[in-house]
Residue frames as a rotation matrix with the C-alpha (Angstrom) as fourth column:
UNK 1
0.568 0.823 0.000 0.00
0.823 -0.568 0.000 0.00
0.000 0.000 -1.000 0.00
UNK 2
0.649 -0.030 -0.760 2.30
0.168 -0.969 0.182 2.65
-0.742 -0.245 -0.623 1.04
UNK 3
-0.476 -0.879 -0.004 4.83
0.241 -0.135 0.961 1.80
-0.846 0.456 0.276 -1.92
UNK 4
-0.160 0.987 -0.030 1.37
0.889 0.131 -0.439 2.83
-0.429 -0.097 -0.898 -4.12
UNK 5
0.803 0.434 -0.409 0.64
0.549 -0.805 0.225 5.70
-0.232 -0.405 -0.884 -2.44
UNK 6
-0.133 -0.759 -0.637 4.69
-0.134 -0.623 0.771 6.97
-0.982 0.188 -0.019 -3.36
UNK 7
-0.716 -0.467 0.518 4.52
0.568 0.041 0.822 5.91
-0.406 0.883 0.236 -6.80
UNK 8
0.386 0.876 0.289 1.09
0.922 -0.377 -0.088 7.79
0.032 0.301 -0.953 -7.07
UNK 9
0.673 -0.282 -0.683 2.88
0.110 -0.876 0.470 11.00
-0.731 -0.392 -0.559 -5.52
UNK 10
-0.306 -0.896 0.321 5.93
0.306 0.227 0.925 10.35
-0.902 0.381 0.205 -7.93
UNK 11
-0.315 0.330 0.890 3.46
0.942 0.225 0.250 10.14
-0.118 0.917 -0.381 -10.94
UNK 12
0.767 0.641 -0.040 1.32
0.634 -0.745 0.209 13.35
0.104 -0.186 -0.977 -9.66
UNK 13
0.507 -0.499 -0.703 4.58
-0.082 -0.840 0.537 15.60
-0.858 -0.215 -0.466 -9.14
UNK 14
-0.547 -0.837 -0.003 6.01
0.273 -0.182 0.945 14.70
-0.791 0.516 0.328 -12.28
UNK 15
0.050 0.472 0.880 3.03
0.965 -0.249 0.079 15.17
0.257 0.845 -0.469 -14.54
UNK 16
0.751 -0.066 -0.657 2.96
0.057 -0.985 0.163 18.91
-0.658 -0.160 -0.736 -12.69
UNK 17
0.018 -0.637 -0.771 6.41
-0.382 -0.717 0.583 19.67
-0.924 0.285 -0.256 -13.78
UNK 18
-0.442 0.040 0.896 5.65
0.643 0.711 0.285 18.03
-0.626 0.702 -0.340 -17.03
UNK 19
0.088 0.068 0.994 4.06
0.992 -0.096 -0.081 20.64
0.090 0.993 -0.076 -18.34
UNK 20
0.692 -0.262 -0.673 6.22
-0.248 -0.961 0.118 23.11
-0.678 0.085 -0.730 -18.53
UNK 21
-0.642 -0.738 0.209 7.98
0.102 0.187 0.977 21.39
-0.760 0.649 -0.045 -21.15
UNK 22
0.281 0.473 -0.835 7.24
-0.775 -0.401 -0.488 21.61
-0.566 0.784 0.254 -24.80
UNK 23
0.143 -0.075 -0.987 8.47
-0.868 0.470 -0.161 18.59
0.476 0.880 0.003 -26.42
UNK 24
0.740 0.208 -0.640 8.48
-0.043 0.964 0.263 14.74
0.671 -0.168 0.722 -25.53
UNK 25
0.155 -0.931 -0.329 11.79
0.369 0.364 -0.855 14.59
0.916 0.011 0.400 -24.77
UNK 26
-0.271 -0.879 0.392 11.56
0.102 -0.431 -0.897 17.24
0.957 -0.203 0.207 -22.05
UNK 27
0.622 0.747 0.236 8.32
-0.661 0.339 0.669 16.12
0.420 -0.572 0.704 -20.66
UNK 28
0.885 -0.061 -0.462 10.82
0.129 0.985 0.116 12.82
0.447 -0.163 0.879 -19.81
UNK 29
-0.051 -0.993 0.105 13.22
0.316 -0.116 -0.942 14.38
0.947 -0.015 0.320 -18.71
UNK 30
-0.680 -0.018 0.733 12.20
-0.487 -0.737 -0.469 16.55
0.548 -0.676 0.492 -16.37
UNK 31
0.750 0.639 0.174 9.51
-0.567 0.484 0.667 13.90
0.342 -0.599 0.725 -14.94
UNK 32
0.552 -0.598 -0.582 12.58
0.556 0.784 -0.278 11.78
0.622 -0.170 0.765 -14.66
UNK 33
-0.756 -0.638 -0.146 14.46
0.332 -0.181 -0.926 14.13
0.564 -0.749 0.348 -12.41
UNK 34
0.175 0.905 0.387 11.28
-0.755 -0.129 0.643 14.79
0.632 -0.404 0.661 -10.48
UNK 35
0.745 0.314 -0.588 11.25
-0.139 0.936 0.323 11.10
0.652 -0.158 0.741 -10.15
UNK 36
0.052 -0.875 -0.481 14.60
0.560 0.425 -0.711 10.73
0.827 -0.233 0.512 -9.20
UNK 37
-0.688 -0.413 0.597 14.75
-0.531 -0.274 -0.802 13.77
0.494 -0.869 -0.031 -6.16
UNK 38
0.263 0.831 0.490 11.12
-0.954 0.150 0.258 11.99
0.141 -0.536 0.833 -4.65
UNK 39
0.551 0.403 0.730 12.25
-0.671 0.735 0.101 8.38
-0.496 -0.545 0.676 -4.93
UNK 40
-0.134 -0.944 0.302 15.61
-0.409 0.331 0.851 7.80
-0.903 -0.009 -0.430 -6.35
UNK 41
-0.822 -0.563 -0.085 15.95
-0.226 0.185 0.956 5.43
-0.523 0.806 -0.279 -9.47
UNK 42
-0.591 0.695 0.410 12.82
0.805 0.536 0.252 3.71
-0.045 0.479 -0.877 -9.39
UNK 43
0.178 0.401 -0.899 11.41
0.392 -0.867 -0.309 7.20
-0.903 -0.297 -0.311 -9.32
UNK 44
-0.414 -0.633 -0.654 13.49
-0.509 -0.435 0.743 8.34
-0.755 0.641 -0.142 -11.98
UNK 45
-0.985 0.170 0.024 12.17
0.143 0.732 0.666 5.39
0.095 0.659 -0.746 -14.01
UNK 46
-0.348 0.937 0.035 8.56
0.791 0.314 -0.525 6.37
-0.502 -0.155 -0.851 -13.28
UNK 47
0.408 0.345 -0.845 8.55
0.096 -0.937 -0.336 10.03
-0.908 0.056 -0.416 -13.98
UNK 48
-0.379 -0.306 -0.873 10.05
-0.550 -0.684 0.479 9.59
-0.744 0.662 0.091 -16.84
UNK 49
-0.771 0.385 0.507 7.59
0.623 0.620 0.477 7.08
-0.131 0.683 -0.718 -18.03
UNK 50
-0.128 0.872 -0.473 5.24
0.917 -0.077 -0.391 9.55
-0.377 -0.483 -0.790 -17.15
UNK 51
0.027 -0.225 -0.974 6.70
-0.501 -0.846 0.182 12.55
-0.865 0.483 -0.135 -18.72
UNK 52
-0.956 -0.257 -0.139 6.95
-0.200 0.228 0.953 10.26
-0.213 0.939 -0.270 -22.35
UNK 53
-0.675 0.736 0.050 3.36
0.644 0.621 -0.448 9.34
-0.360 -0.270 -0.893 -21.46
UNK 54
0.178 0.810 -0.559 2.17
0.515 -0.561 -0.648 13.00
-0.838 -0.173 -0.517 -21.18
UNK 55
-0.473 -0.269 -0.839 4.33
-0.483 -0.718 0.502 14.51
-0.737 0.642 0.209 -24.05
UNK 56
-0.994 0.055 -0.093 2.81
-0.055 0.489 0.871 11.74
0.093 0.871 -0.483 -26.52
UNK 57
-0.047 0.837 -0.546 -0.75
0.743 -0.336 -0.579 12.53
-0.668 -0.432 -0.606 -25.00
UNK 58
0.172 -0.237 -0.956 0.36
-0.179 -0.962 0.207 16.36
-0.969 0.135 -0.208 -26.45
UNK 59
-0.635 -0.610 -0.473 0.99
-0.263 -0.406 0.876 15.50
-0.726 0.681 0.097 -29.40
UNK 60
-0.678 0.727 0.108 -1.70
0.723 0.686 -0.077 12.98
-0.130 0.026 -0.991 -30.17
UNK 61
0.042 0.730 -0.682 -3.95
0.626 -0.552 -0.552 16.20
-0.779 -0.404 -0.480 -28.90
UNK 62
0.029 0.047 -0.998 -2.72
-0.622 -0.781 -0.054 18.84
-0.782 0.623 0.007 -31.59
UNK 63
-0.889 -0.448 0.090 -3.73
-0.096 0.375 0.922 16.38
-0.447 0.811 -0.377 -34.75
């Protein structure tokens, strides 16, 4: 349960800083270092599924 509840937080603080990027690449990035200061690698490895998740959302959206 509580390992969940962090990856939920992990997911929710990187989609925030997610958009303020503008292209895929930096959506994943920048969820990935999100990821990484909340919950180290496997963090790092979440937010930046989550940031490739939301930038390909974004693009999907403007077609």
């Amino acid at each position: 349960m509580r390992k969940t509840l962090s990856l939920l937080a992990i997911t929710g603080a990187a989609l925030a800083l997610c958009a303020c990027s503008t292209t895929t690449e930096q959506k994943a990035a920048s969820g990935a270092v999100a990821g990484a200061v909340i919950a180290g690698p496997v963090g790092a490895a979440v937010g930046g599924a989550a940031g490739a998740v939301a930038g390909h959302v974004q693009n999907e959206s403007k077609k």
